[in-house]
C-alpha positions as CSV (number, residue, x, y, z in Angstrom):
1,X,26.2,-9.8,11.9
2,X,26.8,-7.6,14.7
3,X,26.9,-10.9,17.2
4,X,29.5,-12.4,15.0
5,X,31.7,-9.2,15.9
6,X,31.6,-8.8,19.4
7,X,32.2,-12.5,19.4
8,X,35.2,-12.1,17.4
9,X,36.4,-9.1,19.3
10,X,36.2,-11.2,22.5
11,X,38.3,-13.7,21.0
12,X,40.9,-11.4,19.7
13,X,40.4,-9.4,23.5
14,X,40.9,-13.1,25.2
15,X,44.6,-12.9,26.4
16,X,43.4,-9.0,28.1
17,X,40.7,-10.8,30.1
18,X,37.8,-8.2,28.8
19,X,34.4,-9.9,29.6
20,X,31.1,-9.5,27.7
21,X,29.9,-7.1,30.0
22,X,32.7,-4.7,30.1
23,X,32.8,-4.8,26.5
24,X,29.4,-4.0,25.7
25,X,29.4,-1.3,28.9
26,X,27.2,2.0,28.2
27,X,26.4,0.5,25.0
28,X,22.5,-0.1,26.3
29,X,22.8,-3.3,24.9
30,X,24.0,-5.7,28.2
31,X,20.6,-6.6,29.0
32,X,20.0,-8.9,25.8
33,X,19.3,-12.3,26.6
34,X,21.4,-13.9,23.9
35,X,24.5,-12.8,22.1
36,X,22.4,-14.3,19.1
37,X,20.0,-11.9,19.2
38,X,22.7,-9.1,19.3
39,X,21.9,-6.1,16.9
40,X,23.9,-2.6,17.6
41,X,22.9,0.6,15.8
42,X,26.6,2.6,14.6
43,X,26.4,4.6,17.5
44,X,26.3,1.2,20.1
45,X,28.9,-0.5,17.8
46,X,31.4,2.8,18.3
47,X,30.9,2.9,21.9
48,X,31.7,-0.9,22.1
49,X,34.9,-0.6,19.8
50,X,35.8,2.3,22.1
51,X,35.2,0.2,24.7
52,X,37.4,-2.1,23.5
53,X,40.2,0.1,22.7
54,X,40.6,1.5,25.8
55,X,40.4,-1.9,27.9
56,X,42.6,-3.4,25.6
57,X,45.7,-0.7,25.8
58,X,45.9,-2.2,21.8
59,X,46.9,0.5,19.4
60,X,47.1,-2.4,16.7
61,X,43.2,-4.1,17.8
62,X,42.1,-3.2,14.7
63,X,44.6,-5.3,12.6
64,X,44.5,-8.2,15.2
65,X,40.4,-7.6,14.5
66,X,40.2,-7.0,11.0
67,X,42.5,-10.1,9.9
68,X,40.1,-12.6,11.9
69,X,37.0,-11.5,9.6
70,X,36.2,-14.6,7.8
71,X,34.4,-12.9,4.3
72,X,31.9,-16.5,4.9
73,X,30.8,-14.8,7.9
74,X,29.7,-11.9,6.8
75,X,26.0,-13.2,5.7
76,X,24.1,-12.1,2.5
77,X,26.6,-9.4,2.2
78,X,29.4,-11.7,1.9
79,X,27.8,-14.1,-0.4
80,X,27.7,-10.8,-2.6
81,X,31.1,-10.4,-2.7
82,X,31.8,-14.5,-3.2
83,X,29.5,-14.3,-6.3
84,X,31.0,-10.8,-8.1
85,X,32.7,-11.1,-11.2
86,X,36.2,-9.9,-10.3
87,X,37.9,-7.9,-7.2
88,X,37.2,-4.9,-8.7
89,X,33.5,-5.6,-8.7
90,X,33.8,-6.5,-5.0
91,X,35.4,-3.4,-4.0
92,X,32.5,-1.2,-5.8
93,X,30.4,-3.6,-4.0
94,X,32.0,-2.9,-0.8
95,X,31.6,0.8,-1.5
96,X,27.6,0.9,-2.0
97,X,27.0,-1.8,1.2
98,X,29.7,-1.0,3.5
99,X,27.6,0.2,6.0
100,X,25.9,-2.9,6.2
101,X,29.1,-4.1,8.0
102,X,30.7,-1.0,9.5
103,X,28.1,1.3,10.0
104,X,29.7,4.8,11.0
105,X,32.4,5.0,7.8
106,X,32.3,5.7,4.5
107,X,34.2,4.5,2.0
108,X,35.8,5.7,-1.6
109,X,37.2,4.7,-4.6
110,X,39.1,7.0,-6.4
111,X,40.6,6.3,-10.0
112,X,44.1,7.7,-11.1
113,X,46.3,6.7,-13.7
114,X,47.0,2.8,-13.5
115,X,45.9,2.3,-10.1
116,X,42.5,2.8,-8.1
117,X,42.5,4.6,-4.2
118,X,40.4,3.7,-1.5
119,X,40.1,5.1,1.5
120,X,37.7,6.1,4.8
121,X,35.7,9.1,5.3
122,X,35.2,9.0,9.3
123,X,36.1,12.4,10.2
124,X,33.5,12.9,12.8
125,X,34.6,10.4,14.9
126,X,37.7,10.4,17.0
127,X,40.8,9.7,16.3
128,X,41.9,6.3,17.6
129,X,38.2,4.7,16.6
130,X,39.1,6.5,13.0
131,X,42.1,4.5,13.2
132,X,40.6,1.2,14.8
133,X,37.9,1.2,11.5
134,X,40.4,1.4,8.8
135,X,42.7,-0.6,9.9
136,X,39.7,-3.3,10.8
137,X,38.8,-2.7,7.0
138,X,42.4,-3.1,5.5
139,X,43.1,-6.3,7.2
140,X,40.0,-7.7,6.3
141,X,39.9,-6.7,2.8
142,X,43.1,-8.1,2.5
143,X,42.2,-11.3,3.7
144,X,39.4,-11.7,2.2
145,X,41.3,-11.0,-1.1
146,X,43.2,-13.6,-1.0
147,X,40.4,-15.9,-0.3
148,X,38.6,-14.6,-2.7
149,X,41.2,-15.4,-5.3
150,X,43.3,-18.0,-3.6
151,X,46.6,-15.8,-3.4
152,X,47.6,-12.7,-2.4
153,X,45.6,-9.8,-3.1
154,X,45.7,-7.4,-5.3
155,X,46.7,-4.4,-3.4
156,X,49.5,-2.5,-4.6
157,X,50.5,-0.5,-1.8
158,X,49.5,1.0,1.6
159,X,49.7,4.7,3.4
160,X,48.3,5.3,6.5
161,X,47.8,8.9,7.7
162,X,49.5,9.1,10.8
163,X,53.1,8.0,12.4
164,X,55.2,4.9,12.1
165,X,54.3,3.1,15.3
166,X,57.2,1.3,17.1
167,X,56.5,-2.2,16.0
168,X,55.5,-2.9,12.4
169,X,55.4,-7.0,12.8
170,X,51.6,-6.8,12.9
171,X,51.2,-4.2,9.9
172,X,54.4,-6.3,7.7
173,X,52.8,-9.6,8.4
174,X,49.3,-8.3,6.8
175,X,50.3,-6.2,4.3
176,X,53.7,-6.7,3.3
177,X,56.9,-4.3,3.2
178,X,54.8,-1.9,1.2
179,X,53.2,0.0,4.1
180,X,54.0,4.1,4.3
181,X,53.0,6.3,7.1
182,X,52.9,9.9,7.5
183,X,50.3,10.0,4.0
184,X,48.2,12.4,3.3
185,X,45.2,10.4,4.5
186,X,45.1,6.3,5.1
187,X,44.1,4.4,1.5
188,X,44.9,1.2,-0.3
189,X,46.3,1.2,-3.6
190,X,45.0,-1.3,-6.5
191,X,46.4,-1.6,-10.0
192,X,44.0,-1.6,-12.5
193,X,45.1,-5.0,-13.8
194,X,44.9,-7.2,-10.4
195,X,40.9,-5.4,-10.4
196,X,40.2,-7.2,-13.5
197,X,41.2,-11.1,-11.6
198,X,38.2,-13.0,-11.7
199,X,36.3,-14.7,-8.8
200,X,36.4,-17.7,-8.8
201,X,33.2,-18.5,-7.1
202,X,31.3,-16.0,-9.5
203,X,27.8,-16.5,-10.0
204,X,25.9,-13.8,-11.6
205,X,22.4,-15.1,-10.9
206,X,22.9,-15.7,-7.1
207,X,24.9,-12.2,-7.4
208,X,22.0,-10.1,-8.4
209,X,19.6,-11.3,-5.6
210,X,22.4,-11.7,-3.4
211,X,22.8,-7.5,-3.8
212,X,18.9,-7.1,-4.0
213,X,19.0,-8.3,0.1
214,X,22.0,-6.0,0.3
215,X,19.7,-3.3,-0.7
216,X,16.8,-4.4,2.1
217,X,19.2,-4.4,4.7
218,X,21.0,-1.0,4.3
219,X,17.6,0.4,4.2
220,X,17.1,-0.2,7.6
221,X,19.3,2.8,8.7
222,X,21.7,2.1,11.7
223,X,22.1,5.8,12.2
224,X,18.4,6.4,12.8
225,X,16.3,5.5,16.5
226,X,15.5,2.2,17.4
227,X,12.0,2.6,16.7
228,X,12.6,3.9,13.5
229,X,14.8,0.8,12.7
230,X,11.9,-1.2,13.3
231,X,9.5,0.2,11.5
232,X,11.5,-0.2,8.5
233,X,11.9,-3.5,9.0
234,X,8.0,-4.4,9.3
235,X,7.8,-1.9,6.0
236,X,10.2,-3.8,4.0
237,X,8.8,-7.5,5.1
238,X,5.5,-5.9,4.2
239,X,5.2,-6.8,0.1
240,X,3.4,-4.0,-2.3
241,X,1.1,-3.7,0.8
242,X,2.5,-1.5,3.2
243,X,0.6,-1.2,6.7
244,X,-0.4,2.0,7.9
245,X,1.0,3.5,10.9
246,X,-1.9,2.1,13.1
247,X,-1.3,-1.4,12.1
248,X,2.5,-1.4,12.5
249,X,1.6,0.1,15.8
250,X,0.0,-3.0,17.0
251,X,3.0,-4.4,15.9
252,X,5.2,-3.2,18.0
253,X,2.4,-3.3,20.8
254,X,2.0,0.5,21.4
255,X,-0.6,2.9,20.3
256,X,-0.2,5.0,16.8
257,X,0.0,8.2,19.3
258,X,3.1,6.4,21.3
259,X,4.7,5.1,17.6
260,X,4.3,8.9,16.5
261,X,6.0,10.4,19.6
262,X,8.9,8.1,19.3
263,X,9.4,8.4,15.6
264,X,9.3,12.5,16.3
265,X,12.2,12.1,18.8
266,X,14.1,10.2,16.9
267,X,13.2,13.1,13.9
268,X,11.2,10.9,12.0
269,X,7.8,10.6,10.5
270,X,5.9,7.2,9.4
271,X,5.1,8.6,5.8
272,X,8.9,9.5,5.8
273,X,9.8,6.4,6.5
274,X,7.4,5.0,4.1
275,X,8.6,7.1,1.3
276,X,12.4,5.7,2.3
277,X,11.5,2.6,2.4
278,X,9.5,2.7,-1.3
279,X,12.2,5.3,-2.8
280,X,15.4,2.8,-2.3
281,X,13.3,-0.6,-3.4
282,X,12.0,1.9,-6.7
283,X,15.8,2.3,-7.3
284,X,16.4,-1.3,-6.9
285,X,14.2,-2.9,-9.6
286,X,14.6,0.6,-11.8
287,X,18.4,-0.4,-11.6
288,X,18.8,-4.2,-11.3
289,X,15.7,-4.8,-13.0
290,X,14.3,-4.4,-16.7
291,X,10.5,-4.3,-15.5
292,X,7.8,-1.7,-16.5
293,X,7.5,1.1,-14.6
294,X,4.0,0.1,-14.1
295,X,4.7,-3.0,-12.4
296,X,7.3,-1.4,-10.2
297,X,4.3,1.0,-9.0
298,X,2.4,-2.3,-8.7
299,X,5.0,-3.5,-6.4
300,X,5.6,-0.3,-4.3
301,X,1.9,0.0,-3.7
302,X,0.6,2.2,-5.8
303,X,-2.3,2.5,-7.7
304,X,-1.3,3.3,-11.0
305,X,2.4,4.3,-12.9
306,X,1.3,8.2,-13.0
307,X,0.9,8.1,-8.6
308,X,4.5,6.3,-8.7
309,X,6.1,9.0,-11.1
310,X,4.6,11.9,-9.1
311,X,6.0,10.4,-6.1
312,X,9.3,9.6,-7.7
313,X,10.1,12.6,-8.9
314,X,8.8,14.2,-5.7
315,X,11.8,12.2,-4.0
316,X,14.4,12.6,-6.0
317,X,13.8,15.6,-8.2
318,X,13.3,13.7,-11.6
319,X,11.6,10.9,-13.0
320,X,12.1,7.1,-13.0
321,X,13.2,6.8,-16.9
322,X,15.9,9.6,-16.7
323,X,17.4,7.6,-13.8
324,X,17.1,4.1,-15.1
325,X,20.2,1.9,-15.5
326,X,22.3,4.8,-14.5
327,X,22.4,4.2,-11.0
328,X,23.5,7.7,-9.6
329,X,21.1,8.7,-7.0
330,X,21.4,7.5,-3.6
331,X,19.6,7.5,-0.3
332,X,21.7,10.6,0.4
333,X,19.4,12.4,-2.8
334,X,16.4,11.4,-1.1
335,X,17.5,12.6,2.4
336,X,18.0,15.9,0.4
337,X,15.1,16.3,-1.1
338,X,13.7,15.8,2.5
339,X,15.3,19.2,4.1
């Protein structure tokens, strides 16, 4: 995904003459061999939008950006949002697997009276790469709104949290007349009755595993080391039999001492990892799933039901049947439970 954004940038960054290499500059990321193979954790992705901001001299990148973003392009997560019920379900999709596509945000829905609010949380980054995100996620939501549903979206209105910039062409021609600066904070207003539009390609079978590889991928945590990353992904590709530490050494053609050094620089531990990688896939099938608890231990690995409940609860501070079909803990309980 990450190769499809740097190639998009560079087209939108075409007329300023910024090359590859520039782009990608401090990033640690220039010596790939292919821009197929291009992968950036959040912190590789913020220094190339930086980057890119500063090369540019483009106050409005992240509109010009966000309004190329086909939602096709955007892989199993996009296929998610294709197959959702209506634009409201996309958007609470959006919420749970935005970080999937723009690692170093957050995102929020808010309900009020007659409308719904959503906006960033990015307050530990600067201020102009704040800026470049949500206006990157604005334009793209909106046009991939009105793919979604063949007209325009259903936004009702737009703030944005900081001055009126001297030319509004760019933000009018996206998002209307309704654009306000000087807000509180940035969000996008929805009214509760354009949420309920349906989808037209909705297909709830291809949905739910659609979101199941949702799940896989934001386990592998672009905010943690590139070892780590790595080791999460040979855990998830691993089935109900997870490796130990040893094998998915020789995997990544080190020894287990050299895997354990890296992992504690990075402030990580293989059973940790582990414990992540088995905690968000127990949430997935206790969630999207209607199978015994003892076949979900099966599944994790474990021996029996009474291991897996220990270990749950462990995790998360309760048990597997309180939390069933509720779908209120998060990977930020079990990073909790952790400290």
């Amino acid at each position: 995904m990450h190769s499809y954004y740097i190639a998009t940038l560079l087209q939108v960054l075409e007329p300023s003459g910024v090359s590859r290499e520039r782009l990608l500059h401090n990033t640690g990321a220039q010596e790939l061999e292919s821009q197929a193979a291009l992968n950036l954790t959040a912190r590789q992705l913020d220094i190339a939008c930086t980057n890119a901001l500063e090369l540019s001299k483009d106050d409005q990148l992240g509109l010009r950006f966000g309004s190329q973003i086909s939602i096709a392009s955007q892989g199993i997560f996009g296929y998610a949002l294709m197959t959702s019920a209506t634009i409201g379900d996309a958007l609470k999709l959006l919420v749970r697997y935005n970080r999937v596509i723009l690692p170093s945000i957050g995102i929020e829905l808010q309900q009020h009276e007659g409308e719904v609010e959503l906006w960033v949380r990015a307050a530990h980054l600067p201020q102009a790469l704040q800026r470049f995100y949500t206006e990157v996620l604005y334009a793209a939501i909106v046009n991939s709104g009105s793919i979604l549903l063949g007209r325009q979206t259903a936004v009702l209105n737009l703030r944005f949290g900081y001055s009126a910039p001297a030319e509004l062409t760019q933000y009018q021609a996206i998002f209307g007349d309704e654009v306000r600066f000087n807000a509180v904070r940035s969000a996008m207003f929805f009214d509760n009755a354009s949420l309920n539009s349906p989808i037209s390609t909705s297909n709830p079978i291809a949905r739910d595993i659609f979101r199941r590889e949702c799940d896989r991928l934001i386990s592998r945590d672009s905010e943690g080391g590139m070892v780590s990353e790595r080791v999460q992904q040979i855990l998830l590709q691993a089935g109900c039999e997870f490796p130990t530490s040893a094998k998915v050494a020789g995997q990544l053609h080190m020894s287990e001492s050299t895997l354990q050094r890296h992992l504690a620089k990075e402030g990580n531990r293989y059973q940790q990892l582990l414990d992540k990688v088995r905690y968000r896939l127990a949430l997935e099938y206790l969630n999207g799933t209607n199978l015994p608890v003892a076949e979900i231990a099966s599944l994790l690995g474990f021996s029996d039901a009474t291991n897996f409940r220990r270990s749950f609860k462990r995790w998360s501070q309760t048990t597997p049947s309180a939390i069933r079909g509720s779908g209120k803990l998060t990977d930020q309980d079990f990073r909790a439970s952790m400290i």
